[in-house]
C-alpha positions as CSV (number, residue, x, y, z in Angstrom):
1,X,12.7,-76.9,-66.3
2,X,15.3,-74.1,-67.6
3,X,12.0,-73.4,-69.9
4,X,9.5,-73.1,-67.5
5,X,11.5,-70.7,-65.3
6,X,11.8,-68.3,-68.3
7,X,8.2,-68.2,-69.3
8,X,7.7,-67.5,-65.3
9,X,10.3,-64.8,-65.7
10,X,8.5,-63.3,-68.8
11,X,5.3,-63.5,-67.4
12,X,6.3,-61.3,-63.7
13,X,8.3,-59.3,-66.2
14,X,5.0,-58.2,-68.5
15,X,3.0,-58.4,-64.8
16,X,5.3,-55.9,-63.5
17,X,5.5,-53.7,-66.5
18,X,1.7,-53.9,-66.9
19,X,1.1,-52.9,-63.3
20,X,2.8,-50.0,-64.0
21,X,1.2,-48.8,-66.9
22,X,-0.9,-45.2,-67.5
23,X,-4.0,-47.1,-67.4
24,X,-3.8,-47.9,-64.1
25,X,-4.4,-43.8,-62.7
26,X,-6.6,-43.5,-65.8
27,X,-9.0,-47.0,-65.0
28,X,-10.2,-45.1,-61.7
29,X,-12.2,-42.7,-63.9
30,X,-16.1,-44.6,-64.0
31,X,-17.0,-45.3,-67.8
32,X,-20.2,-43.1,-67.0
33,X,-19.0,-40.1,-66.4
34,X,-19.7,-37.0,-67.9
35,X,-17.4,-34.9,-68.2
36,X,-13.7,-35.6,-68.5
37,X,-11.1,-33.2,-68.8
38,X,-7.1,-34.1,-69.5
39,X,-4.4,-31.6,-69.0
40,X,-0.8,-31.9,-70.3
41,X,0.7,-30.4,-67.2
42,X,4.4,-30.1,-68.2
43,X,2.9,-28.6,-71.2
44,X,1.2,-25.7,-69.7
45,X,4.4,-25.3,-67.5
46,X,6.6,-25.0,-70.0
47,X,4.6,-22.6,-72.6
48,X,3.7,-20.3,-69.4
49,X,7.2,-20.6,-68.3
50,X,5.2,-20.9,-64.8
51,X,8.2,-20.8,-62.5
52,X,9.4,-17.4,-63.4
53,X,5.9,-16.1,-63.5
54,X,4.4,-13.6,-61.3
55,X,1.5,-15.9,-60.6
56,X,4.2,-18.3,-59.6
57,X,6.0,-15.3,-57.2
58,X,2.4,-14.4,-55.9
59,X,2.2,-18.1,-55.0
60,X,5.6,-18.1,-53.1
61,X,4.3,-15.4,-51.0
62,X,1.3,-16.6,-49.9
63,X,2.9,-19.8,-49.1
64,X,5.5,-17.9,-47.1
65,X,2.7,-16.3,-44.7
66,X,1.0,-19.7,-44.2
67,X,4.1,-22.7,-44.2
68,X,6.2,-22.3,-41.4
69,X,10.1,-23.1,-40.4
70,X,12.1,-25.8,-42.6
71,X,9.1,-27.0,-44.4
72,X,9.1,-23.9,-46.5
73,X,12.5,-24.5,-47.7
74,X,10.8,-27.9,-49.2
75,X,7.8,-26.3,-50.7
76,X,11.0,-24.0,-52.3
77,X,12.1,-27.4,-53.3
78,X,9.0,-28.3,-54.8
79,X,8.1,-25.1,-57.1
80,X,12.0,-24.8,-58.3
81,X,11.9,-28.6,-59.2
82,X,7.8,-30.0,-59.7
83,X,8.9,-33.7,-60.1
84,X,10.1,-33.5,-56.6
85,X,6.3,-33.8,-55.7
86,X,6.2,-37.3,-56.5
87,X,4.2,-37.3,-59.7
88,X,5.0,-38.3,-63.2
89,X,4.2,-35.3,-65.0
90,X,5.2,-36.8,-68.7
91,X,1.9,-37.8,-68.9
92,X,-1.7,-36.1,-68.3
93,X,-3.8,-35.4,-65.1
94,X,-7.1,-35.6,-65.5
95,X,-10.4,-34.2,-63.8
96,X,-13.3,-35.8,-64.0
97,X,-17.3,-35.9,-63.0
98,X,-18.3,-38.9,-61.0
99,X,-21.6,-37.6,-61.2
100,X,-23.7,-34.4,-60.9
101,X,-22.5,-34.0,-57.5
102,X,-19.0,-35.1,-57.3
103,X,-15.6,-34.8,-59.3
104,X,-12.3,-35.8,-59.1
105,X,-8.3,-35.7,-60.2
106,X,-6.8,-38.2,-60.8
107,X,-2.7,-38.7,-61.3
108,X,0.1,-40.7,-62.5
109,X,2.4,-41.6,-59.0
110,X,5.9,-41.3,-59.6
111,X,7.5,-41.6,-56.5
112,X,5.4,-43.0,-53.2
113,X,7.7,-42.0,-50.9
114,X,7.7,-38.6,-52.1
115,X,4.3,-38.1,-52.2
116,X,3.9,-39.7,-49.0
117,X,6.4,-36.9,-47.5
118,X,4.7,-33.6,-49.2
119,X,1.3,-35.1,-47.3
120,X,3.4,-35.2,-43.7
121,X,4.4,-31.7,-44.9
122,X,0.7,-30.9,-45.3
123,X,-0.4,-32.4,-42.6
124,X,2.4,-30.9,-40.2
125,X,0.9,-27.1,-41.7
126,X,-2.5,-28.3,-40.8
127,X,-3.6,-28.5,-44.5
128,X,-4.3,-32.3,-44.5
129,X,-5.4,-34.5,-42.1
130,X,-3.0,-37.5,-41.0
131,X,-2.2,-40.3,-43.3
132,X,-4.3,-43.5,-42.2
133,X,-4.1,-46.5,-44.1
134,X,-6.8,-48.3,-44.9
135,X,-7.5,-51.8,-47.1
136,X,-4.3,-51.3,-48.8
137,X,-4.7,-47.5,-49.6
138,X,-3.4,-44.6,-47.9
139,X,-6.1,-42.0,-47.5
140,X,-6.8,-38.9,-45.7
141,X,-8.5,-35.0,-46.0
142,X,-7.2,-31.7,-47.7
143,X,-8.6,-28.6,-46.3
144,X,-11.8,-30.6,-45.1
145,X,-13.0,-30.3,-48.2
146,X,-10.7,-33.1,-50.3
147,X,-10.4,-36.4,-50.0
148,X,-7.5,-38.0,-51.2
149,X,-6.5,-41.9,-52.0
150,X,-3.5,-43.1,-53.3
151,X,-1.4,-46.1,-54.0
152,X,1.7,-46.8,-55.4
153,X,0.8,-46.2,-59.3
154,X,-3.0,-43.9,-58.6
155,X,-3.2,-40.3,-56.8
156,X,-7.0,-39.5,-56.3
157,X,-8.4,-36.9,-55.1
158,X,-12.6,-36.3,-54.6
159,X,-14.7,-33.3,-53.8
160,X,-18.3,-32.8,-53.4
161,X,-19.8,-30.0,-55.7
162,X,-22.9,-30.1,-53.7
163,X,-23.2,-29.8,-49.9
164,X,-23.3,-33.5,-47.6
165,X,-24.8,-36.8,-49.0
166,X,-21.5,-38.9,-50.5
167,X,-19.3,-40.4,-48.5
168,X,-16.0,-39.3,-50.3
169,X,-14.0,-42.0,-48.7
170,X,-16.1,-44.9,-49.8
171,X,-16.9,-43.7,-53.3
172,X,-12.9,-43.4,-53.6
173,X,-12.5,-46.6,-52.2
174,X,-14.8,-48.1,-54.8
175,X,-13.1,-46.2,-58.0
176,X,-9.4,-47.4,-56.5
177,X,-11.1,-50.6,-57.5
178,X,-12.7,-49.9,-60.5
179,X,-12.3,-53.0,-63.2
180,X,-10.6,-51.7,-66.2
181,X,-14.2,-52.7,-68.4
182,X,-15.7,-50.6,-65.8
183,X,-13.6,-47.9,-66.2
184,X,-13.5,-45.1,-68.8
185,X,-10.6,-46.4,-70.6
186,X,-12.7,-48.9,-71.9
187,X,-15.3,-46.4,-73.9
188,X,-14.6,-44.7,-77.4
189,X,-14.8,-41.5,-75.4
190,X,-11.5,-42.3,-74.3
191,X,-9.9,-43.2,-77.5
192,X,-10.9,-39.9,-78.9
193,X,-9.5,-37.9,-76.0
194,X,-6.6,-40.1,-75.3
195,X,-5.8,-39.5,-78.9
196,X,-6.4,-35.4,-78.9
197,X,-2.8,-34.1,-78.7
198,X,-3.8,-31.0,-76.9
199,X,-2.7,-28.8,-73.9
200,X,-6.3,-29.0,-72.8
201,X,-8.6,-31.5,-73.8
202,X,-12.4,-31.7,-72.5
203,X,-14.5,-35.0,-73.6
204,X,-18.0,-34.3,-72.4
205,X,-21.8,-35.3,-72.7
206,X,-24.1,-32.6,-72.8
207,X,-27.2,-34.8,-71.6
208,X,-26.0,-34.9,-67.5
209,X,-24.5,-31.3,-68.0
210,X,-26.8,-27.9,-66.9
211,X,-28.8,-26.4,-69.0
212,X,-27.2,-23.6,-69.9
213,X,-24.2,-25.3,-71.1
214,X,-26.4,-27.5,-73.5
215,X,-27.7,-23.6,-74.6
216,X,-24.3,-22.9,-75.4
217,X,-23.4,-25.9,-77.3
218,X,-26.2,-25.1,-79.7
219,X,-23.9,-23.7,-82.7
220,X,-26.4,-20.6,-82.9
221,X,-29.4,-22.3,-83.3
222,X,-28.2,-24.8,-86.6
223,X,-28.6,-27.7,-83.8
224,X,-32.2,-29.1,-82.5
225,X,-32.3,-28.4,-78.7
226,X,-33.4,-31.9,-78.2
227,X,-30.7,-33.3,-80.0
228,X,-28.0,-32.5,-77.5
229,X,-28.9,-35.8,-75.5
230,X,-27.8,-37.5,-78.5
231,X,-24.6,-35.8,-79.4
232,X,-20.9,-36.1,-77.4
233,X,-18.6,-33.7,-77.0
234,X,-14.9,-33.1,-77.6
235,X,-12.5,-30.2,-76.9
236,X,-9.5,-29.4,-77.1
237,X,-7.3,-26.0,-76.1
238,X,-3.7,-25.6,-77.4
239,X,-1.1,-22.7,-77.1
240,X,1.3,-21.9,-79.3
241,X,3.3,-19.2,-80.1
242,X,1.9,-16.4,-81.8
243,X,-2.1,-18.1,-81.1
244,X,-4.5,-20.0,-79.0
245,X,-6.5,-22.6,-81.2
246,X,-10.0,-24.2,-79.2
247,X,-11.2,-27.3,-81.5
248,X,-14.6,-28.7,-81.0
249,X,-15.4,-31.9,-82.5
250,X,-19.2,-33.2,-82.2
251,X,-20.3,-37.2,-82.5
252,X,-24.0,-38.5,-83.2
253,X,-24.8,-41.2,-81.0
254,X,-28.2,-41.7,-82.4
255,X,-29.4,-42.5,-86.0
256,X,-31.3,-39.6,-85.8
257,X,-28.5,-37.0,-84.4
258,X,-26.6,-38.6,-87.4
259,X,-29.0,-37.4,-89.6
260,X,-29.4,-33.8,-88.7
261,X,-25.7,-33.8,-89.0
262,X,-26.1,-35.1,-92.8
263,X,-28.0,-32.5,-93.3
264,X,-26.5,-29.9,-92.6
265,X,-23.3,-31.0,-94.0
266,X,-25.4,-31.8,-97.9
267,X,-26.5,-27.8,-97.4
268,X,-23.5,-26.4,-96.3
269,X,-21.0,-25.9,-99.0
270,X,-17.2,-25.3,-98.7
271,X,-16.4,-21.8,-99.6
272,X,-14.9,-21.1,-102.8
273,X,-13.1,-17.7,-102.1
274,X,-15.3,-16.0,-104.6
275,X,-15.6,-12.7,-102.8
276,X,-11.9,-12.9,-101.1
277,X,-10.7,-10.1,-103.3
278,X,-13.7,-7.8,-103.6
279,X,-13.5,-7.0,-99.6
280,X,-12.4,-3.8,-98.2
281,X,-8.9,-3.5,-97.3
282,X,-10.1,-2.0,-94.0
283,X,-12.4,-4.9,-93.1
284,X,-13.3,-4.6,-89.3
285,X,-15.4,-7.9,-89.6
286,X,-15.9,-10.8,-92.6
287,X,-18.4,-13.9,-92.5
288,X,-18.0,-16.2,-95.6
289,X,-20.0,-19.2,-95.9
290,X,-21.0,-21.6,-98.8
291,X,-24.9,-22.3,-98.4
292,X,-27.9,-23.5,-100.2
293,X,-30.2,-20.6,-99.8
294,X,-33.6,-23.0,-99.9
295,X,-32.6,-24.7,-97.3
296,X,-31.1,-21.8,-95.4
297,X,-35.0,-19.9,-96.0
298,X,-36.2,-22.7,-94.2
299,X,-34.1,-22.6,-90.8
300,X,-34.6,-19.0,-90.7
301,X,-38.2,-19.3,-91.2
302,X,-38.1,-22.1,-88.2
303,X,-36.4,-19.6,-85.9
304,X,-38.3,-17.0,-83.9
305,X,-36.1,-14.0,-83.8
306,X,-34.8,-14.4,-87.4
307,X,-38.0,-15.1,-88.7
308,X,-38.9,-11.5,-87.2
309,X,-35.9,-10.1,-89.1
310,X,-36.5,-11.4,-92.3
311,X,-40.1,-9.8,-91.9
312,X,-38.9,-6.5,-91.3
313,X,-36.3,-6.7,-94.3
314,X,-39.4,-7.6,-96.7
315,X,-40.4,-4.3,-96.4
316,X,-37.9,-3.4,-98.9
317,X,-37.6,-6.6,-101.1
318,X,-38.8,-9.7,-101.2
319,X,-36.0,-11.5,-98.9
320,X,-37.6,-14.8,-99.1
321,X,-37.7,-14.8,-103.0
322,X,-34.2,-13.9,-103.2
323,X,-32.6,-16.3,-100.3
324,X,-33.7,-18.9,-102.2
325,X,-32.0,-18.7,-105.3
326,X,-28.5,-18.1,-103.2
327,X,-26.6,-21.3,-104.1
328,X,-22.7,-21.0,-103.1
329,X,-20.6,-18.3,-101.5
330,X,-22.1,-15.9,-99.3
331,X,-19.8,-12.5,-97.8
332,X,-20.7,-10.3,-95.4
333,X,-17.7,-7.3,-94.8
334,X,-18.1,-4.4,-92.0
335,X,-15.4,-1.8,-92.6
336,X,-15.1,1.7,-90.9
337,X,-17.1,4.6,-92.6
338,X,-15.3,7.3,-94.5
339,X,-18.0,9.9,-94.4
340,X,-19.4,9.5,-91.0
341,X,-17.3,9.6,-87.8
342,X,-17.9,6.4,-86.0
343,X,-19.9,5.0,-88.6
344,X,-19.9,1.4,-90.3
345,X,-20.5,0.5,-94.0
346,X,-21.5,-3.0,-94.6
347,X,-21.4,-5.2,-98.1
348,X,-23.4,-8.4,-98.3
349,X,-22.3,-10.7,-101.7
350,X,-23.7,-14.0,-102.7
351,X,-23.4,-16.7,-105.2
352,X,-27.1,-16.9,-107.2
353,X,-28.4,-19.8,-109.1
354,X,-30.6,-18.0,-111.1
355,X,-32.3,-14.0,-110.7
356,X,-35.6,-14.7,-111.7
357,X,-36.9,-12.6,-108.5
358,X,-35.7,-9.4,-110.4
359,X,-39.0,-10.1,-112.7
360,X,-41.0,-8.7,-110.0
361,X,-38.4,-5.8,-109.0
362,X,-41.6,-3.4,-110.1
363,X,-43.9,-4.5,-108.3
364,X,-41.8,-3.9,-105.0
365,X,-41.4,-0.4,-106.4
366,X,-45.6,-0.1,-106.2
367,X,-45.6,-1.4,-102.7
368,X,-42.8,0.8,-101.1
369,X,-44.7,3.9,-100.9
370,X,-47.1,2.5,-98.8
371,X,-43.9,2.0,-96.2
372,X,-42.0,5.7,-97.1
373,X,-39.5,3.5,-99.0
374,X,-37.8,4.6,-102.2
375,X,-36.6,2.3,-104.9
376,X,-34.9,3.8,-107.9
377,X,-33.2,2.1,-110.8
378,X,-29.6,3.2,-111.2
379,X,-28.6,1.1,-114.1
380,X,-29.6,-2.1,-115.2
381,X,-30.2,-4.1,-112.3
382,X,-28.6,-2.0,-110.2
383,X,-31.2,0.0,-107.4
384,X,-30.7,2.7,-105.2
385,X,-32.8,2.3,-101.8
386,X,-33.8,5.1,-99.8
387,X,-34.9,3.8,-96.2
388,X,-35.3,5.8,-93.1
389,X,-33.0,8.3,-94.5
390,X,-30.2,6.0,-94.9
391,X,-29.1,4.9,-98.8
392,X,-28.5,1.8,-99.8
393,X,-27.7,0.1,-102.9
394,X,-28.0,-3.4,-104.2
395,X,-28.5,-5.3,-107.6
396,X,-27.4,-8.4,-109.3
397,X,-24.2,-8.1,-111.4
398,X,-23.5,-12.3,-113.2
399,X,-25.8,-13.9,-111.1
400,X,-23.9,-12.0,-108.4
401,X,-26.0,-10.1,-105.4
402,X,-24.4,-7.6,-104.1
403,X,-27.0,-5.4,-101.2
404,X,-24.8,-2.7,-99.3
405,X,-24.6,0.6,-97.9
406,X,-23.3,3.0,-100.7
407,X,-19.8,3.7,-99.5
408,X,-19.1,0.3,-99.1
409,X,-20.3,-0.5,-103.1
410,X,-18.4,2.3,-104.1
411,X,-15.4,0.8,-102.2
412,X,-15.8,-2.6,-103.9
413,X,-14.0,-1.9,-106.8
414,X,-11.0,-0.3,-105.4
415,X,-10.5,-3.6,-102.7
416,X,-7.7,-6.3,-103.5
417,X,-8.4,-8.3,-100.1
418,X,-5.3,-8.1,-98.6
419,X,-6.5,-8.3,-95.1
420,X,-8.1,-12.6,-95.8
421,X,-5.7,-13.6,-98.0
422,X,-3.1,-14.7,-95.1
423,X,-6.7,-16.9,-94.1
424,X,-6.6,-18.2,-97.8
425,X,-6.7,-22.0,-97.0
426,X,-8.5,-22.1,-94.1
427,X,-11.8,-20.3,-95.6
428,X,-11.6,-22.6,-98.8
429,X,-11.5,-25.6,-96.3
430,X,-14.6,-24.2,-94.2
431,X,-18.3,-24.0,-94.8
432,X,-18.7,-20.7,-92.7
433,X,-15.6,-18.6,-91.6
434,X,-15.7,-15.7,-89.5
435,X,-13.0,-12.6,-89.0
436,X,-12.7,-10.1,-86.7
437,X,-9.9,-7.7,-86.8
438,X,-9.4,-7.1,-82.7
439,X,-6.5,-4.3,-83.7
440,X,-8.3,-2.1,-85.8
441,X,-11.6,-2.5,-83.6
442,X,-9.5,-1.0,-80.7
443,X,-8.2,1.5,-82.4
444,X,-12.0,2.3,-84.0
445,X,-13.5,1.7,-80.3
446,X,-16.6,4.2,-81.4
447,X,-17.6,1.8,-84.3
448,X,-19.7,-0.9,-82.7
449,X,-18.9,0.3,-80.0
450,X,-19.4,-2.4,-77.2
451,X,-16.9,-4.4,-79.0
452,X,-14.3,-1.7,-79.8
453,X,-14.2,-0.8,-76.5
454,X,-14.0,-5.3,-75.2
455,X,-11.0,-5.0,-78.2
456,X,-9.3,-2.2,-77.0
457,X,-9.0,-3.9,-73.4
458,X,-7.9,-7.2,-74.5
459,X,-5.5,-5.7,-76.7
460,X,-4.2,-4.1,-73.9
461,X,-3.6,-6.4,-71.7
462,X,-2.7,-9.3,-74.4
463,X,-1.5,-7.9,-77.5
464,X,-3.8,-9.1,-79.8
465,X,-4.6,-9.3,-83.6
466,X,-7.4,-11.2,-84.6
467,X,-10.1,-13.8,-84.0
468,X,-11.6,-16.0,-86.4
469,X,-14.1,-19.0,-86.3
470,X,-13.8,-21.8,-88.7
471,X,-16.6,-24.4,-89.5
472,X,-14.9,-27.6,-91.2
473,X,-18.4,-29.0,-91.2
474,X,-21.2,-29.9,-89.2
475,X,-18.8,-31.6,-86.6
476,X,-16.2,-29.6,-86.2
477,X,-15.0,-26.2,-85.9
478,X,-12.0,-24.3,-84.6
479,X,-11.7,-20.7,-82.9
480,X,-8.4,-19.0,-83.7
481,X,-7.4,-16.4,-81.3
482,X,-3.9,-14.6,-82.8
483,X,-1.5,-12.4,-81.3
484,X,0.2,-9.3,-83.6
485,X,3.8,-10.9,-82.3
486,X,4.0,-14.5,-83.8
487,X,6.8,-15.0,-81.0
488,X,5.0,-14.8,-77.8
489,X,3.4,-17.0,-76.1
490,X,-0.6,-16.3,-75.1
491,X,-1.1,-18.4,-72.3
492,X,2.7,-16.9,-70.8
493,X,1.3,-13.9,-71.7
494,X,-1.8,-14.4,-69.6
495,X,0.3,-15.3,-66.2
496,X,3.0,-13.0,-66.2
C-alpha cells in the first residue's frame, strides 16, 4: 500500500511539474505557421538598460496624460519592477503568424493574480474590455483591436492584420487547446529556434510570406526565385557590446533545393587571404571571395542585368575568356583618390588557373580602334588602357590578375593591409566577405556619394565603425554591424 501511494505521489508530482512547463505557452503556436519570431525580453531590457531610457521617460509621460488617479502609481510599479506584471520574463515571448491574416503573442504566466489585476487596471482606464470567463479561460479585448486569452500557465493575445472575417475569440479558443503534436513545438522548426541563443530570433517560411520578402531573401540573385517555396528560414539578431551581429541560416526542404545548395557550396571556395596584404591602407570598401570563375561565367551569363555588364566590359577585353580561368581568391578594394577630389580608385585581383587568354591580347588590340579604345603594352603582360578618357591598367603578374584604375596599381605596392587584418579569421572562414569602412565614408561623404552621405548620418546618431557581410557558405551568413567604442552598447545606444 505504502508503495502504491508513492508512485501516486510521483506521478501528481511529475503531473504538476509538467503542467507547468515552457511548452505549455509555447504548444498554443499551430505547427503551420509561418512565421515565428522569439524575443529574449529581459535580454533586450537589460542591454538597452530600458528603464533609464528616454524611450522609457517618453513612455511615463504619455501614460501620465492617459492613466488616471492611484492606478498610475501601479503602472509606476510596473515599469520600475516588470515582473510585477505577472509574466515570467526568464524565458522568451514569442510572436507568431496564425496565418496570412492573423498573428499572435504568446507568454509565459507567472503570476495569475497579477496579471489578472493589471487587466482590472486596463479595463478601469478604458483600455480593455471587462474580464469574462469563458470555458475555463479568462478572455476579453485590448483597444478593440486585441483579443486576449489567458490561463494560469498561457497569455495570448490575437490581432487581425486584415480587416473583419476571423472571429479572434474562437480561433484563440481553439489554439488554448491546441494538442502538443499539433502545436509548433512539435516541428524541427522549433528545435532550430528553440536552440538559437539570440536576443532576437525569427524562424520563417518564405512560401506563405509576400512577395517582396521572398525578393529579398534571394542572396543577390545566387538563389532560383522558384526555389524559395522549398527553402526555411532562420534568423537571429544579438547585441553586444561594441556590435550588432544578424545570422541567417537557410534549410532545403526539397531534394532539389538541396541540390542548388550543393552547388553552390562545390563552386564557392573559402578564401585564402591571398590579397589581404596587397589592399590599400585607406580601403573605403573590400569584397573577397573564393570562386570558380566557369561556373561563376555561367550565373552571370543567366542574369539579365549582369549579362548586360559583362557585354559592355568586352569592349575592352574579352571578359568571358578571362572569368573563366579565375579559380580561387577574388579582391575587389575601393579607396579614396589622391589626385582627384572626390574621386575613387578601384583594384580588382584574382586567383588564375592558367592565362592562356593573354595569347589573343593582340587581337583585342586590332578590335579596340573600332570602339576609340587604346591598349598599350607597358611591360610584359602588363597593359595600359585608355577608355573614355579614363586610364586604366591591368595585366597578369604569377597567374595573378590584377585590372585597376592607375592610382590604385601604383598604390598596391606600398599597402600592408592593416585595415582587414583585425577581419583575419573571419574572411579565411568565408566564401565571400564584404567591408565597408562607415567612418571613413563619412568623413569622405563626396566619394560615392549617396553612401557617404547614409554613413555620415548613422555615424552620427550611432557612432559607428564598420559593416561587413560574411558568407560561411551557401546556408549561412552573418552581417556585422561595429561600433568605433567596443564598450557601448548598440541597441542602448539606439533608445537613449
Amino acid at each position: 500500500m505504502k508503495k502504491i501511494c508513492c508512485i501516486i505521489c510521483v506521478v501528481l508530482a511529475v503531473a504538476a511539474l509538467c503542467s507547468c512547463s515552457n511548452t505549455d505557452y509555447q504548444k498554443v503556436i499551430p505547427a503551420n505557421s509561418p512565421l515565428v519570431v522569439k524575443i529574449d525580453v529581459r535580454s533586450l531590457a537589460e542591454k538597452s538598460d530600458f528603464q533609464k531610457s528616454s524611450v522609457m521617460q517618453k513612455m511615463e509621460t504619455g501614460l501620465s496624460a492617459v492613466v488616471s488617479g492611484k492606478d498610475m502609481d501601479k503602472v509606476k510599479e510596473y515599469m520600475s519592477d516588470p515582473m510585477e506584471l505577472g509574466f515570467d520574463l526568464s524565458v522568451p515571448a514569442y510572436a507568431f503568424m496564425v496565418d496570412e491574416k492573423t498573428f499572435g503573442i504568446t507568454m509565459k504566466v507567472d503570476d495569475d493574480t497579477a496579471v489578472s489585476d493589471l487587466l482590472q487596471l486596463l479595463n478601469r482606464q478604458g483600455l480593455s474590455s471587462k474580464l469574462q470567463e469563458k470555458d475555463g479561460l479568462m478572455c476579453g479585448t485590448l483597444l478593440d483591436d486585441f483579443t486576449y486569452t489567458y490561463d494560469g500557465r498561457t497569455f495570448l493575445l490575437l490581432a487581425a492584420m486584415e480587416n473583419g472575417g476571423v472571429n479572434k475569440g474562437k480561433l484563440a479558443q481553439q489554439l488554448m487547446e491546441l494538442d502538443e503534436k499539433e502545436g509548433f513545438v512539435s516541428t524541427e522548426g522549433f528545435s532550430r529556434l528553440d536552440n538559437e541563443k539570440a536576443d532576437v530570433a525569427v524562424y520563417m517560411k518564405p512560401e506563405v510570406l509576400s512577395k517582396s520578402w521572398m525578393k529579398d531573401l534571394n542572396m543577390e540573385g545566387l538563389l532560383p526565385t522558384a526555389m524559395l517555396k522549398d527553402i526555411e528560414v532562420l534568423t537571429s539578431l544579438n547585441f553586444e557590446n561594441g556590435e550588432a551581429r544578424l545570422s541567417t541560416k537557410r534549410y532545403a526542404r526539397t531534394p532539389e533545393a538541396e541540390k542548388v545548395f550543393d552547388e553552390l557550396n562545390d563552386n564557392m571556395k573559402k578564401i585564402t587571404g591571398r590579397y589581404l596584404d596587397q589592399v590599400s591602407d585607406d580601403a573605403l570598401i573590400w569584397v573577397g571571395a573564393g570562386v570558380k570563375g566557369k561556373w561563376l561565367l555561367s550565373k552571370i551569363k543567366e542574369n539579365k542585368e549582369l549579362n548586360g555588364l559583362l557585354f559592355a566590359a568586352e569592349r575592352a577585353v574579352d571578359a568571358g575568356l578571362m572569368l573563366q580561368a579565375v579559380d580561387g581568391d577574388v579582391s575587389l578594394a575601393l579607396s579614396p583618390s589622391k589626385a582627384e577630389e572626390n574621386g575613387v580608385e578601384y583594384l580588382l585581383q584574382a586567383q588564375l588557373d592558367n592565362s592562356d587568354f593573354l595569347n589573343d591580347v593582340d587581337d583585342w588590340k586590332q578590335s579596340h580602334k573600332d570602339f576609340g579604345i587604346v591598349m598599350t603594352e607597358k611591360d610584359e603582360h602588363q597593359y595600359l588602357l585608355t577608355l573614355e578618357g579614363q586610364n586604366f591598367q591591368w595585366g597578369v603578374r604569377e597567374n595573378d590578375l590584377y585590372w585597376g584604375t592607375v592610382g590604385a596599381v601604383e598604390q598596391e605596392g606600398l599597402s600592408k593591409g592593416t585595415s582587414l587584418q583585425p577581419f583575419k579569421k573571419q574572411i579565411e572562414n568565408s566564401t565571400l566577405f564584404i567591408y565597408v569602412d562607415l567612418a571613413a565614408l563619412a568623413e569622405k561623404s563626396g566619394a560615392m556619394s549617396n553612401v557617404g552621405t547614409m554613413s555620415q548620418m548613422m555615424g552620427f546618431f550611432y557612432n559607428l565603425k564598420s559593416i561587413c557581410y560574411q558568407m560561411l557558405s551557401a546556408n549561412e551568413d552573418v552581417i556585422i554591424v561595429e561600433q568605433k567604442s567596443k564598450d557601448k552598447n548598440f541597441l542602448k545606444q539606439i533608445l537613449q
